[in-house]
N, CA and C of each residue as an Amber inpcrd file, in Angstrom:
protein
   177
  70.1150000 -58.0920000 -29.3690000  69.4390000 -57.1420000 -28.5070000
  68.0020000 -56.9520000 -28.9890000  67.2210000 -56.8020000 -28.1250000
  65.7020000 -56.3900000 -28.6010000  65.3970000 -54.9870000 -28.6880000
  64.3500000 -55.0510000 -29.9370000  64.4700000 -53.4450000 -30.4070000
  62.7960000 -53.0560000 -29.7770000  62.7610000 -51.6380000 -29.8680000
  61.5780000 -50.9700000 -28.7880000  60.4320000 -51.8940000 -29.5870000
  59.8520000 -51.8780000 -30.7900000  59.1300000 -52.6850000 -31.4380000
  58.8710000 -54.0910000 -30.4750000  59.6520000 -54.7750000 -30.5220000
  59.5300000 -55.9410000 -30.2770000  59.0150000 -55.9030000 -28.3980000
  59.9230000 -55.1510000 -27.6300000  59.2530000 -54.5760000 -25.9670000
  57.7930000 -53.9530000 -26.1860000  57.8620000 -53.4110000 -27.0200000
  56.1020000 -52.8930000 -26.6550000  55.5390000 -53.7200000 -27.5230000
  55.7950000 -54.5930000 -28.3120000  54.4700000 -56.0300000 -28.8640000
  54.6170000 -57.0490000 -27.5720000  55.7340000 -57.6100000 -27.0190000
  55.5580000 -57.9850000 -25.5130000  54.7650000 -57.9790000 -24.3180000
  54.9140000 -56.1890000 -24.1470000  54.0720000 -55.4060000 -23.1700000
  52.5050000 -55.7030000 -23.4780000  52.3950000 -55.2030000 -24.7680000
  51.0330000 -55.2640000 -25.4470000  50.3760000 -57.1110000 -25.2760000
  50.5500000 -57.5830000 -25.4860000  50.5200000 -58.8510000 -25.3060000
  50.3700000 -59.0110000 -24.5260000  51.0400000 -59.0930000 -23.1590000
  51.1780000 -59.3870000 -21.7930000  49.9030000 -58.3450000 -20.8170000
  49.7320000 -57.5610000 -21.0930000  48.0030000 -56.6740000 -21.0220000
  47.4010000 -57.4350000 -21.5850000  46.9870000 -57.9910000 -22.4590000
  46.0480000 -58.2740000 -23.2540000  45.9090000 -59.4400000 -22.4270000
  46.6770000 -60.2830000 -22.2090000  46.6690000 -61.6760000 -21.8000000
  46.5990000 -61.5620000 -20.5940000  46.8090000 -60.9460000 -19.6790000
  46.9790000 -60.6140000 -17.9170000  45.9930000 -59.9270000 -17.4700000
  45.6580000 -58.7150000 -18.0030000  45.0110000 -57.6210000 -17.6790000
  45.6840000 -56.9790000 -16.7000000  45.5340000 -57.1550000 -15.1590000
  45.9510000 -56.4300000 -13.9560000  46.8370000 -57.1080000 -13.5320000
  47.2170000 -57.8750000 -13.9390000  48.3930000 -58.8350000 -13.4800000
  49.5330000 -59.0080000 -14.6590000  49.5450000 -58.3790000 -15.5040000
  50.5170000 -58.2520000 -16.4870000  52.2010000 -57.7780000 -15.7420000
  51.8600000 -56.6520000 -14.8270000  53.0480000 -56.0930000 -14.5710000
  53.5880000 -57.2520000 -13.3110000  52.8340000 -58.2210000 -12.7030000
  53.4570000 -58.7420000 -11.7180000  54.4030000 -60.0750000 -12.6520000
  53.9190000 -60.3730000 -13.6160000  53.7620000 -61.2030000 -14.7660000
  55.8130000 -60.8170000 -15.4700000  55.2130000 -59.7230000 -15.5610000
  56.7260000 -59.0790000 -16.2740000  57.4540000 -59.2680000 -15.2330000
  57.2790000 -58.8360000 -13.7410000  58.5480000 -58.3460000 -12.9290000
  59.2080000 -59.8830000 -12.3560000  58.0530000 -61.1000000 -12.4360000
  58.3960000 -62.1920000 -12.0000000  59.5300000 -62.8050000 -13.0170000
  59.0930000 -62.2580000 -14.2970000  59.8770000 -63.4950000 -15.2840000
  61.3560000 -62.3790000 -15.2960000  61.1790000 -61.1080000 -15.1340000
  62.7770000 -60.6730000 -14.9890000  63.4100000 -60.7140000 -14.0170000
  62.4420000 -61.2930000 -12.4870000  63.3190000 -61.7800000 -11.4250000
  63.9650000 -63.6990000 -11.7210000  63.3400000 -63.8690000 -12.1590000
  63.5410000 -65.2710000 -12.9490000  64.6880000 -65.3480000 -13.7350000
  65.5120000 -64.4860000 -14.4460000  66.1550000 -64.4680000 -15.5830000
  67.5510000 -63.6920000 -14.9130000  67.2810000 -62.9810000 -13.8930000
  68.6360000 -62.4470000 -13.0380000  68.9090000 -63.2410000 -12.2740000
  68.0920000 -64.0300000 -11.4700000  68.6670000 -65.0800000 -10.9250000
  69.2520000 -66.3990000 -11.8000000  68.3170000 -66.3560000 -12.2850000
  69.5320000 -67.9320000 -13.2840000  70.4690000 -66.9450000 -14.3250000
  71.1430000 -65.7240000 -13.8450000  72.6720000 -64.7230000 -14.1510000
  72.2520000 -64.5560000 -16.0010000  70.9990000 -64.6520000 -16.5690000
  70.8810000 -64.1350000 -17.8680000  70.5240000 -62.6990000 -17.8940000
  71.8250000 -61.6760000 -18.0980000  71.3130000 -60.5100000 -18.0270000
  70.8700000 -59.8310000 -19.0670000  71.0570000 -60.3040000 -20.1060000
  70.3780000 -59.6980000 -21.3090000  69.1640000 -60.0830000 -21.2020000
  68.3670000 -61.1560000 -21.1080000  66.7070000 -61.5780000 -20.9860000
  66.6210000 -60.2100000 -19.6780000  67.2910000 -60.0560000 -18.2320000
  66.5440000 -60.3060000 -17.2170000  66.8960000 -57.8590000 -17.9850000
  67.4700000 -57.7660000 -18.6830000  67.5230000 -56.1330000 -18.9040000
  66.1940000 -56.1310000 -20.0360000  66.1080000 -56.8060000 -21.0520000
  64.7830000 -57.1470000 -21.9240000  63.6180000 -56.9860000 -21.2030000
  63.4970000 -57.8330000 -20.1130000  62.0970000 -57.5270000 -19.1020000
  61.9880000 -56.7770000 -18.4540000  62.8580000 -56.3260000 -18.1330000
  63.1300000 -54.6800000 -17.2730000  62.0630000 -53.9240000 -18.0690000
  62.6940000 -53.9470000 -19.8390000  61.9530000 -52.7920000 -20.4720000
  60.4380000 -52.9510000 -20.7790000  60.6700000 -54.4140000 -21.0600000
  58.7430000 -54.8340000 -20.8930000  58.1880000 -54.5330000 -19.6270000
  58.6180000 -54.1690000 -18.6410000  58.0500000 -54.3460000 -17.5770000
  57.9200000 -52.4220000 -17.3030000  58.5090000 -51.6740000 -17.8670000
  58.3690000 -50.3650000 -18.0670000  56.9780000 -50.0460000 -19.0180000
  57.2600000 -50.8390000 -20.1900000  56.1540000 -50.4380000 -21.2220000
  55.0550000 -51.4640000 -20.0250000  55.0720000 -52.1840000 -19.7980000
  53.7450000 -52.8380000 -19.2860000  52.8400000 -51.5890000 -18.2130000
  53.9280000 -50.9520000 -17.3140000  53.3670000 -49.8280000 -16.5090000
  53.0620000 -48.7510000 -16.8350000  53.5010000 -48.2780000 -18.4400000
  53.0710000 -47.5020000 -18.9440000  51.7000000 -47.5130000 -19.4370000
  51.4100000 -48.3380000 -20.0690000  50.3970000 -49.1050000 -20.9170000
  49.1310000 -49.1960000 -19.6320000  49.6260000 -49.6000000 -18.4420000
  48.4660000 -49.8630000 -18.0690000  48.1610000 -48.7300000 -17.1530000
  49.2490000 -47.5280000 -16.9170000  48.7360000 -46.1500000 -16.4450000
  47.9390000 -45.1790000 -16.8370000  47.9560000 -45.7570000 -18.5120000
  47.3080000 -44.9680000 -19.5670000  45.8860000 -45.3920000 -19.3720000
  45.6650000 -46.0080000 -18.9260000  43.9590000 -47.0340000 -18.8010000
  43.0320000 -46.3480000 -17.9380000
């Protein structure tokens, strides 16, 4: 399982590298990961994809 540490160095990353497109970035690769039935990756990006909207509400 991935621990909050590791979701918000993700998130953080994925801003850094995206900018305004980070969160479409996250929601694609956890629609990606429920469809090919990996639900542990596609619940992992869920939470990156929380910290990513957090992160970039704060801006």
């Amino acid at each position: 399982m991935t621990n909050d540490l590791d979701i918000d160095r993700a998130a953080s990353l994925l801003v850094t590298l995206h900018q305004e497109r980070a969160h479409s970035h996250a929601t694609a690769r956890a629609d990606q990961l429920f469809e090919a039935g990996h639900v542990d990756g596609w619940l992992a990006w869920l939470k990156i994809k929380a910290a990513v909207q957090e992160l970039t509400a704060a801006e």
